[in-house]
C-alpha positions, -999 to 999 in steps of 0.1 A, spaced: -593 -609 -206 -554 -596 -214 -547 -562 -202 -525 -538 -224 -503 -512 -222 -508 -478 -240 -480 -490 -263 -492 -521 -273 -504 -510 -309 -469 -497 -308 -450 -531 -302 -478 -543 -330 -462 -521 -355 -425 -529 -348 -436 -562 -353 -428 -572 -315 -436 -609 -304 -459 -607 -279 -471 -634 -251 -492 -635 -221 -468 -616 -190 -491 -622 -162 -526 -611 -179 -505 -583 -197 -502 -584 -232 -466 -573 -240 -440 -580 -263 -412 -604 -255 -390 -593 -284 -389 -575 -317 -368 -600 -331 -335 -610 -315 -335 -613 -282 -299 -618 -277 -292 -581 -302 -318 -564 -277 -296 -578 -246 -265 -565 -262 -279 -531 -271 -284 -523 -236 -248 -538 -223 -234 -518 -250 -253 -487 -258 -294 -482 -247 -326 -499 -250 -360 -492 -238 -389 -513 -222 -423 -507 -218 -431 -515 -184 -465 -496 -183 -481 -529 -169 -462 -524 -133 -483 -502 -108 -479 -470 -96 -490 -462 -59 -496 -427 -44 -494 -424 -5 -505 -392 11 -515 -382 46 -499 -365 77 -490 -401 92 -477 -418 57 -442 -423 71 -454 -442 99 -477 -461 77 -443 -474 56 -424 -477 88 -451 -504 99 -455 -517 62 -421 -522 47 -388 -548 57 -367 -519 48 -368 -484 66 -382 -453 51 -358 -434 77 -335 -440 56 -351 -414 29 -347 -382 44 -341 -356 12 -367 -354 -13 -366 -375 -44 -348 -404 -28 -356 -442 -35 -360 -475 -14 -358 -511 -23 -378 -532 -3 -399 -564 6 -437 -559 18 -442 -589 39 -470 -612 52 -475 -618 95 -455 -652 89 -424 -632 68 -429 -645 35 -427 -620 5 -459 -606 -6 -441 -583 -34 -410 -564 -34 -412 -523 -46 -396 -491 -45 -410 -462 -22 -401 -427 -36 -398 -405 -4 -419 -371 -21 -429 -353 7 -434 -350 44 -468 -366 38 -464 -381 0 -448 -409 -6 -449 -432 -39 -448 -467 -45 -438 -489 -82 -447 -525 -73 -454 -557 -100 -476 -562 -121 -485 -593 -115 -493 -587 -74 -512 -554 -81 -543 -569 -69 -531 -583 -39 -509 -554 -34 -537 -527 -35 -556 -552 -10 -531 -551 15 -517 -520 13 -558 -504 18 -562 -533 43 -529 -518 66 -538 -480 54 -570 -477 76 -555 -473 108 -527 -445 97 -556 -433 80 -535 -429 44 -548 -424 12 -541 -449 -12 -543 -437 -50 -537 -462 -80 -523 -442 -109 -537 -457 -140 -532 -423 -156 -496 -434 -157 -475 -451 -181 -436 -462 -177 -409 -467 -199 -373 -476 -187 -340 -468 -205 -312 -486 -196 -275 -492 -204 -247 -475 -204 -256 -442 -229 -287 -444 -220 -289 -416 -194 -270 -391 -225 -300 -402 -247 -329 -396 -223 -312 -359 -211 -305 -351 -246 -345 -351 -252 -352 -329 -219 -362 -294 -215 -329 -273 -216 -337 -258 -182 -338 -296 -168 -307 -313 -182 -284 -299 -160 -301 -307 -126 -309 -347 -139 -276 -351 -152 -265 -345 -117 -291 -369 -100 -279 -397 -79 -286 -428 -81 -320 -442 -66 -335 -411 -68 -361 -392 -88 -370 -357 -99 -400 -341 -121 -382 -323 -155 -400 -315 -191 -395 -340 -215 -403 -337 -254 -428 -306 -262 -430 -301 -225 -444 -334 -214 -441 -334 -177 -417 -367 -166 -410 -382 -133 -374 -396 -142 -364 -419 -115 -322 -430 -116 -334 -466 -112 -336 -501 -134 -338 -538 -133 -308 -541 -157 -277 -539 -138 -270 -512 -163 -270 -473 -155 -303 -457 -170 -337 -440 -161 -371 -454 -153 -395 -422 -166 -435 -421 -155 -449 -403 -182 -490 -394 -184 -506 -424 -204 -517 -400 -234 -478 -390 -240 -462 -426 -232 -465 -432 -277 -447 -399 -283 -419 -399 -258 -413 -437 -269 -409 -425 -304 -382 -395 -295 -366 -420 -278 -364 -441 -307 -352 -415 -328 -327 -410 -307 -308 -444 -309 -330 -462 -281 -334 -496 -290 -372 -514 -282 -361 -541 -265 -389 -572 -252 -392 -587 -218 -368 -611 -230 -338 -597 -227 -349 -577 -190 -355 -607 -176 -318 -622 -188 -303 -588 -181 -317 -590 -144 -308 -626 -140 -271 -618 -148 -268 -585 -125 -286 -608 -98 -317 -597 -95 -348 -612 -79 -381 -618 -100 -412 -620 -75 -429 -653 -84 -401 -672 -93 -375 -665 -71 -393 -660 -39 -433 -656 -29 -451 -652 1 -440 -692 12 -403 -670 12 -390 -648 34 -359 -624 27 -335 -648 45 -339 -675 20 -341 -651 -8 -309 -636 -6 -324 -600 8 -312 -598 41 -293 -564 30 -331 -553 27 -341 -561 61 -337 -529 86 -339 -540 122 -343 -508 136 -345 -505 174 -384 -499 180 -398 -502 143 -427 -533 150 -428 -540 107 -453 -567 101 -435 -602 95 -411 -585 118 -414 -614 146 -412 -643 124 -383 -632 106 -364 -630 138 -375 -662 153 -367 -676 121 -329 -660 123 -331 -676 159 -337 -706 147 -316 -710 119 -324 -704 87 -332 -739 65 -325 -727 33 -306 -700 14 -308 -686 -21 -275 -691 -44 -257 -684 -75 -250 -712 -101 -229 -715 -131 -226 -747 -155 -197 -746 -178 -206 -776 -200 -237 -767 -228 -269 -769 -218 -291 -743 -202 -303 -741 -164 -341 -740 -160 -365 -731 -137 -375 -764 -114 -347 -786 -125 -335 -802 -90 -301 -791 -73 -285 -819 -56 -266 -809 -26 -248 -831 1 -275 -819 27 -306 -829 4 -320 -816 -26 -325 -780 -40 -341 -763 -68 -336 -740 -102 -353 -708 -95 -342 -685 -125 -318 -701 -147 -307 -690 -185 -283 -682 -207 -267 -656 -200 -256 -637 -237 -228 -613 -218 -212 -650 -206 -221 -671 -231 -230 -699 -210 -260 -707 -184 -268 -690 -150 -290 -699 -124 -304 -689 -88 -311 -719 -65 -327 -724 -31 -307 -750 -16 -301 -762 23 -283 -741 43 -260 -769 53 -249 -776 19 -213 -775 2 -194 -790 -20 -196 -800 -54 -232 -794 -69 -252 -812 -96 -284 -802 -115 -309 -831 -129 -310 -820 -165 -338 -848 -178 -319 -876 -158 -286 -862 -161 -265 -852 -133 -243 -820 -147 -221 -803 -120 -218 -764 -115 -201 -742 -97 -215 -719 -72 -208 -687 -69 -217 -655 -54 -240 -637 -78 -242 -608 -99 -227 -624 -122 -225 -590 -143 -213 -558 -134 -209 -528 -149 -208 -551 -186 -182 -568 -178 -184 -607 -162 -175 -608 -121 -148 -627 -110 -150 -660 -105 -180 -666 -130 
């Protein structure tokens, strides 16, 4: 049976295309997605991403519990409000999802993770939990809605408390604070996004996730599908769990070593086979691909490499370049000119170090 969000009789009356997203039912545009790309390089566009799972932590030992859980190091957060990206990895390294930990308090800490792992995620995280003796609270009460591009921050503080507009305005990026939204809603409004593009990702209780949506519409905020988030992420170089790593792939080969802390003392779990494997020599490595001729990158299409063959992991057009993008997993050893199998046709492309899009505006070299 599909799952849906509180907004789904929403998207329904926009008239939003919606598909299967991993047992969610959820729209994948309201039309264009190319116009709902552009509105959030250009100006601001929302997404429902109510499906993705909220996580409370809380007991006197939670910071240990994340110091033995996570890749990355929660001694990094040390002022209230702050964020973390990180992997959550298996014994053998490989990636059993990849989250954000909101450092909340000396003993409460929150975690966003997929919705697609949420299962797995709640089994593990209960599973390691025990011996730290955490509580672990899903928050189904919860919805989430992210605004993103580059006047989308204006918009959201614009429909804030008077009191609160001030203080958010100011808040850094990767970090979160509680303010008043619309009629005094209370928001968790997080400086974070999957876009590439500046923005908020606000936790709002389920019962006001249809109101604020609307506000936000009347306020120049374009509904905008997964569509265009996933071509927006692809072109700022961002990972998507499932397709561009898994729990077969460990942060080396995903291109997320920057998200492995190797902290003297620190015993994570998948902490010993990712440094046997950096002993040994990492087989294979995650890297950016452009084709300039027409045609579109896919996922699974095979990369041929002078060191043996790789594969598409994300690949699209990208609208901001107007031409297609990919991630591959390749061998290490390769270099050279590259060539994707596009149904029996060898096309070159470049490779390149990825985002591909910053700030809007293409990177050099792409």
């Amino acid at each position: 049976m599909t799952d849906k969000t509180v907004l789904n009789a929403t998207h329904r009356e926009l008239g939003a295309r919606m598909v299967d997203f991993g047992g969610w039912d959820m729209p994948i545009s309201y039309g264009s997605q190319i116009e709902e790309h552009h509105a959030v390089r250009r100006d601001a566009g929302m997404f429902d991403v109510s499906h993705m799972t909220v996580v409370d932590l809380h007991g006197a030992r939670v910071r240990d519990f994340l110091r033995h859980l996570l890749a990355n190091s929660v001694d990094k957060l040390k002022v209230q409000g702050k964020a973390l990206y990180s992997c959550m990895l298996n014994e053998q390294g490989g990636v059993i999802d990849d989250l954000i930990v909101y450092f909340l308090g000396d003993e409460f800490f929150r975690l966003v993770v997929n919705a697609a792992t949420r299962v797995k995620d709640l089994a593990w995280i209960e599973q390691q939990a025990k011996a730290f003796n955490v509580a672990v609270q899903e928050r189904p009460d919860f919805a989430m809605i992210a605004v993103q591009g580059p006047n989308a921050r204006a918009k959201v503080i614009g429909l804030l408390h008077e009191v609160d507009r001030v203080r958010i305005e100011k808040l850094g990026r990767f970090a979160a604070a509680a303010a008043q939204g619309p009629h005094g809603v209370p928001l968790f409004v997080a400086r974070t996004g999957y876009t590439g593009e500046d923005g908020f990702e606000i936790i709002v209780p389920q019962e006001q996730a249809v109101t604020l949506w609307k506000e936000l519409a009347a306020a120049g905020v374009a509904p905008c599908g997964l569509g265009a988030r996933d071509t927006l992420r692809l072109e700022a170089g961002m990972n998507l769990y499932g397709q561009d790593m898994d729990e077969t792939v460990t942060p080396w080969e995903a291109a997320l070593t920057w998200t492995i802390s190797l902290d003297e003392g620190r015993d994570f779990i998948g902490r010993k086979a990712l440094e046997a494997q950096k002993a040994a020599g990492v087989p294979r490595t995650m890297v950016g691909l452009v084709m300039d001729e027409k045609g579109v990158l896919r996922h699974g299409q095979k990369v041929l490499t002078n060191h043996g063959d790789g594969e598409i992991l994300s690949g699209s057009f990208a609208p901001t370049l107007n031409k297609s993008v990919a991630f591959a997993r390749i061998p290490a050893a390769a270099s050279g000119d590259l060539r994707v199998d596009i149904r029996g046709r060898e096309v070159p492309v470049r490779l390149v170090k990825f985002p591909f899009v910053r700030d809007g505006k293409p990177c050099e070299g792409i």
